[in-house]
C-alpha positions as CSV (number, residue, x, y, z in Angstrom):
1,X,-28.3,76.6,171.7
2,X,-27.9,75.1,175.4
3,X,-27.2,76.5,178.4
4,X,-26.3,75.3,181.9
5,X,-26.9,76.8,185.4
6,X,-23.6,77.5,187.2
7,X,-24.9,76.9,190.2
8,X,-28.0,74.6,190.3
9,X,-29.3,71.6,188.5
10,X,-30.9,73.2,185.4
11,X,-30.4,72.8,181.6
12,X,-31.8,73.1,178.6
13,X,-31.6,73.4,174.8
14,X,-33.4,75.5,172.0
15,X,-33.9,73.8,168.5
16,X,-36.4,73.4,165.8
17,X,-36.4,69.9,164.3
18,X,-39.6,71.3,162.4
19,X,-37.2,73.6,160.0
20,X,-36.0,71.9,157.0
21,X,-34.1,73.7,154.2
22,X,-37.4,74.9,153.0
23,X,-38.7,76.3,155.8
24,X,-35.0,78.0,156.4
25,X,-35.1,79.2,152.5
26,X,-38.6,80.6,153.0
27,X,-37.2,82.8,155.9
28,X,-34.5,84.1,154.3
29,X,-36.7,85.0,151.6
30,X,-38.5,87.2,153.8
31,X,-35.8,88.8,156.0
32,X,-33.6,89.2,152.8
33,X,-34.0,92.9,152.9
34,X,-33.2,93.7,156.5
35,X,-30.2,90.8,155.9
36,X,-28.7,93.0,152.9
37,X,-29.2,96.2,155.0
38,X,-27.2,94.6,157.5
39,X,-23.9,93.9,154.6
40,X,-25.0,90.5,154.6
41,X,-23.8,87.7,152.0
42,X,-27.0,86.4,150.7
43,X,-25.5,84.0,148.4
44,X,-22.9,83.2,151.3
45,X,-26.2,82.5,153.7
46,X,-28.5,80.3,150.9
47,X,-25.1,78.0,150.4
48,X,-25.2,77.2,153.9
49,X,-29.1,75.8,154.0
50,X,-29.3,72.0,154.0
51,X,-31.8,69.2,155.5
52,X,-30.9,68.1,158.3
53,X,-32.3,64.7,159.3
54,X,-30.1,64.0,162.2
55,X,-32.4,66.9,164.0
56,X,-35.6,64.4,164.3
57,X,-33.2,62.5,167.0
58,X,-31.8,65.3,168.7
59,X,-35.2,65.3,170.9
60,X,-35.4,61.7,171.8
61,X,-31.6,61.6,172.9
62,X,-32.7,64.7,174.8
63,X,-35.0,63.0,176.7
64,X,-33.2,60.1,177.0
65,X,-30.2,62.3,178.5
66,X,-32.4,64.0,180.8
67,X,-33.8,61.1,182.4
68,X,-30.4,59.7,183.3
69,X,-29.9,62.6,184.9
């Protein structure tokens, strides 16, 4: 998720670099109840879980973004 002020100079972003897939796959595990309740596709939602190594860099380009700024 990011965001950017309309008006002044503030931004941000919201990610968790520290959830791999089996941190994601433990979570569904536990909300998998409330998921179903709400008509979702379980098997859908597991297909969709992968590692994602790109998301250790996301916070140094960040940073590096931000200081240009």
């Amino acid at each position: 998720m990011g965001l950017r002020h309309r008006e002044h100079a503030i931004e941000g972003v919201q990610f968790h670099p520290e959830f791999d897939a089996a941190a994601i796959r433990h979570y569904i595990d536990m909300r998998e109840a409330d998921l179903l309740k709400e008509g979702c596709d379980m098997a859908g939602i597991r297909a969709t879980v992968c590692d994602t190594p790109e998301s250790a860099s996301l916070l140094e380009k960040f940073v590096q973004y931000c200081r240009k700024r």
